[in-house]
N, C-alpha and C positions, 0 to 999 in steps of 0.2 A: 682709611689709613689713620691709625692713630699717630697723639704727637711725637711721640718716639721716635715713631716709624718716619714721619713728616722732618723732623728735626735732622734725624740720619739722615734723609733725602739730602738735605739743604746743606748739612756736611761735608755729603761727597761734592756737592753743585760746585760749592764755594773752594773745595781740595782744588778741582779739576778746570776752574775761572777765578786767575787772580783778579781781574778788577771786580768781582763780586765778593771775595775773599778780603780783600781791601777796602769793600764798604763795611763790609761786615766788622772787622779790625779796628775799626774807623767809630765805631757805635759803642766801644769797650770807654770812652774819652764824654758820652753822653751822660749828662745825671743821671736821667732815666733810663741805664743801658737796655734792663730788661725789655721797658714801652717800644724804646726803638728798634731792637732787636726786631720783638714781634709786628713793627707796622712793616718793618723791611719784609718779613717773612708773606706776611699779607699782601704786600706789594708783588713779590714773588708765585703768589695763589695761592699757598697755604694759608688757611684759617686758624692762627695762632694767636694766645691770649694769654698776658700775662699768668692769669691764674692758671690756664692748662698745662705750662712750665712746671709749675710750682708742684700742681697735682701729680703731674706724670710723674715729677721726680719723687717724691714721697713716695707714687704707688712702684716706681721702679727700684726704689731702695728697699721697700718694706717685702718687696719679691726677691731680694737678692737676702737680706735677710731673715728672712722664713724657711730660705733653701742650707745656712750655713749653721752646722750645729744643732737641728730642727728648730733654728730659731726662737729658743727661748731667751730667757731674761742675760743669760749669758754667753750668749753669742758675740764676737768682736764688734766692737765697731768698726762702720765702715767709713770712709774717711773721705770726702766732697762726693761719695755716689750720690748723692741726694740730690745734685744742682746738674740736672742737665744745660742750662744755661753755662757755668764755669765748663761743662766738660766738655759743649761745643766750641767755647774761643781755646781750651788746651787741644782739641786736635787741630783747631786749623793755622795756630801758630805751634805747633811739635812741641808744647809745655807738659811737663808732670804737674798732676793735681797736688 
């Protein structure tokens, strides 16, 4: 499973259990939200690392924009696709990016 894939997991885990949804919530208030995110996630059995975050979303943005416009130099921007971190705490408090 990649992290995407891994991250989705942990998504629906947290949709479908508020007291894990409420740790998770709870981690948005840490300095290090990312760090803690990912020990939670580790804690959980996912093998997640801040940098894999960073990667995946780069490499899930740079796919989303390769696909719109054949992804040249003028293609829209796309606007927080980039941070799967921010896109995991807007769906499991119901927020717009």
């Amino acid at each position: 499973m990649n992290t995407v894939e891994m991250i989705d997991e942990i998504q629906n885990k947290a949709l479908h259990d508020e007291a894990l949804r409420q740790r998770f919530l709870k981690i948005r208030e840490a300095e290090d939200g990312l760090g803690e995110f990912c020990h939670l996630c580790r804690e959980l059995g996912y093998e997640i690392y801040p940098m894999d975050v960073i990667q995946a979303g780069d490499e899930f943005y740079a796919t989303m924009k390769r696909s719109t416009n054949g992804g040249g130099e003028n293609s829209p921007k796309l606007e927080g696709e980039d941070d799967l971190y921010e896109m995991f705490f807007a769906s499991i408090t119901k927020e717009e990016i």
